[in-house]
N, C-alpha and C positions, 0 to 999 in steps of 0.2 A: 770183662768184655760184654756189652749190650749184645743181646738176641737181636738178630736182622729179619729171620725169616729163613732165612739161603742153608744151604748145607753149611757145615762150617769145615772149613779145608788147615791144615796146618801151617799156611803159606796167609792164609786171613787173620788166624791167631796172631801168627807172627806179625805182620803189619799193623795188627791192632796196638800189642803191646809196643811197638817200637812206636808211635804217633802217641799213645800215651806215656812217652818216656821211661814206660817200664822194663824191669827184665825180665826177659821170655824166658824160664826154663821148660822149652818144650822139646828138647833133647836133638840129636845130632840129625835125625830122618828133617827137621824142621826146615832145612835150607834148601830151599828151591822144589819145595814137595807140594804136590796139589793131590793127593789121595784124601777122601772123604773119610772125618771123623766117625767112628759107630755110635750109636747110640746103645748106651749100655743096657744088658739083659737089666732088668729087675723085678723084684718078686712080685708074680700077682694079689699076693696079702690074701686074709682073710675074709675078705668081705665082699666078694663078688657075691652079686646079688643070688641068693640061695635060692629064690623064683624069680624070674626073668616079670617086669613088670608088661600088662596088656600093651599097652604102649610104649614100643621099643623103637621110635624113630631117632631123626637127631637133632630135635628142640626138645630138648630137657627141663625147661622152662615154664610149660604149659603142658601140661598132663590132658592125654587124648582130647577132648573137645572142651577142656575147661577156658574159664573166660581171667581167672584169678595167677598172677605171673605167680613163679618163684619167690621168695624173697631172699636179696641178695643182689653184689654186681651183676645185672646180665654182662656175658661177656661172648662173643662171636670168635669160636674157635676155628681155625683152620691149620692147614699144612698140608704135607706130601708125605708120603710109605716112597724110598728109595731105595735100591738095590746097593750094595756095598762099592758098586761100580758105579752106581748114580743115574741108574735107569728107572725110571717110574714105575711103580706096579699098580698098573692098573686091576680093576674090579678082583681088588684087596678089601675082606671084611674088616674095615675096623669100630674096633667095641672100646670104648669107656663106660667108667665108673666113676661118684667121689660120694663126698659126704654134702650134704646141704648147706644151704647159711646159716645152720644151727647149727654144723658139724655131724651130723649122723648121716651116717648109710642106709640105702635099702636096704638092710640084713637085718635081720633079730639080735645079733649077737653083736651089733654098736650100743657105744656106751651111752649115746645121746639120743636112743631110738625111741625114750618117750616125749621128745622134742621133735620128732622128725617132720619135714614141712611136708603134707599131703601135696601141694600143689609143684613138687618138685619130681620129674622125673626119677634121678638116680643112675641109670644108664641109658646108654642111648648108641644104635650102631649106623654104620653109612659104608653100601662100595664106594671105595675109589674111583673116579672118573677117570681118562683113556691117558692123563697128565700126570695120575698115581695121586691128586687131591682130595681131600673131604675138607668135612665142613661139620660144626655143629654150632648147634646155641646154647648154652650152659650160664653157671652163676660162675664167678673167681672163688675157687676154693678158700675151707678157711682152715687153722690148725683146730686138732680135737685130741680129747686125753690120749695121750700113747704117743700121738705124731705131731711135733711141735713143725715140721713147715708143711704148709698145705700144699696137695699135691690135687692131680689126677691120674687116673691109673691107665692104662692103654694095653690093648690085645691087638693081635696082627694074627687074620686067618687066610688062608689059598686055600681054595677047593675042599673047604671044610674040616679044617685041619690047623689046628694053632700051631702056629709057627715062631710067634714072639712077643713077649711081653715087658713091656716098659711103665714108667712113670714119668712126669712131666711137672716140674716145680717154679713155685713163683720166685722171679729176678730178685734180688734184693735183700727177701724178707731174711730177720736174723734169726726165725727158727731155722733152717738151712744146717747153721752150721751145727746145731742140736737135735740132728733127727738121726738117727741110726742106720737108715733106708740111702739116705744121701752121702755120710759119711763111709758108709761101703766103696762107695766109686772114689780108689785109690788113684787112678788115671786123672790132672788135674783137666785135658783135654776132654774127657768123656765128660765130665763134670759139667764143663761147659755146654753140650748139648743137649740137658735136659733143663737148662734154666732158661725161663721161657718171659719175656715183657709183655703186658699187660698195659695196654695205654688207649689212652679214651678212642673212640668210633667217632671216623671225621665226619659231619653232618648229624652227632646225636643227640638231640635235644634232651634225651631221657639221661645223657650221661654214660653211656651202655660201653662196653669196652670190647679192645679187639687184641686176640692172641693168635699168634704160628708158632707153631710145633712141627720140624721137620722131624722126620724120624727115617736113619740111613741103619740099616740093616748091617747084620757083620757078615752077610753074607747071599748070593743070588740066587734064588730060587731056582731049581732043576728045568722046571717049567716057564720062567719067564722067558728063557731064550726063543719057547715055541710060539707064543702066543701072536696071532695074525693082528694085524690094523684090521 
């Protein structure tokens, strides 16, 4: 099943696979259920940035005032932080990570870190606005020794306080089925809402591409029931 954007509910799996002619084994809850899949925990890896670079916005692309892009897909990420009930969480810190178009991290301890592209960010953070949306600009991940499907990594902070961490992997690619990180997620529904499409930016002359990543939480924060408009 193609990523839409949208939460994905068990009641959408289901229609998908029946319009594909396919068989749904997505178990007995599947019939007539609109409860929001989670996005599964997964590990924050090694290579969170061991010093947080000068420039922590969320154009990853172009490093503080430089004039030199990335090299790589640019690609325009967005999505939502959702409540397990599917309430937006607004001015939610979220933080990414990945490796470059070389495959190296901002870390010392990447295997590609004497390849590493100077003009690439490496992390980059953004609140949520009042709809529980971010945004960034980054390259399309690529695979690097150890991790045969490219990812990017994702942190989920409230009032200063990590509360969840995930990963987010590209649709298609056949490192997917050989990565150990992804093959963890037993659930074939969860599995589904970390693979993310990747398809050209309408009006982009340059080629540049556009990604959503919802990310539903397994669960609602104590605080967001309080939070005023």
């Amino acid at each position: 099943m193609k990523s839409t954007g949208r939460p994905i509910t068990r009641r959408r799996l289901l229609h998908g696979c029946l319009a594909a002619g396919a068989v749904c084994a997505l178990g007995t809850r599947a019939f007539g259920a609109e409860e929001l899949i989670g996005t599964p925990l997964l590990t924050e890896g090694p290579f969170y940035p061991s010093q947080l670079p000068l420039d922590t916005d969320n154009d990853l692309v172009v490093v503080s005032d430089g004039r030199t892009r990335a090299v790589g897909e640019i690609t325009h990420l967005s999505g939502r932080i959702l409540s397990a009930s599917g309430e937006p969480m607004r001015n939610t810190l979220v933080e990414i990570w990945q490796v470059d178009g070389n495959g190296a991290y901002l870390h010392p301890g990447s295997a590609n870190a004497d390849r590493r592209d100077a003009n690439f960010q490496g992390y980059g953070r953004f609140e949520t606005d009042s709809r529980g949306r971010y945004r960034f600009r980054t390259v399309k991940p690529v695979p690097y020794p150890g991790r045969p499907a490219p990812h990017i990594h994702f942190a989920i902070s409230r009032n200063g306080r990590r509360i969840y961490t995930t990963q987010m992997f590209v649709n298609g690619h056949p490192g997917n089925r050989r990565d150990g990180i992804f093959e963890e997620i037993e659930d074939p529904l969860a599995r589904e809402t970390v693979l993310v499409d990747f398809k050209p930016l309408d009006g982009s002359e340059a080629r540049e591409l556009a990604a959503e990543f919802e990310i539903v939480l397994g669960f609602t924060p104590p605080d967001l029931h309080h939070t005023k408009d």
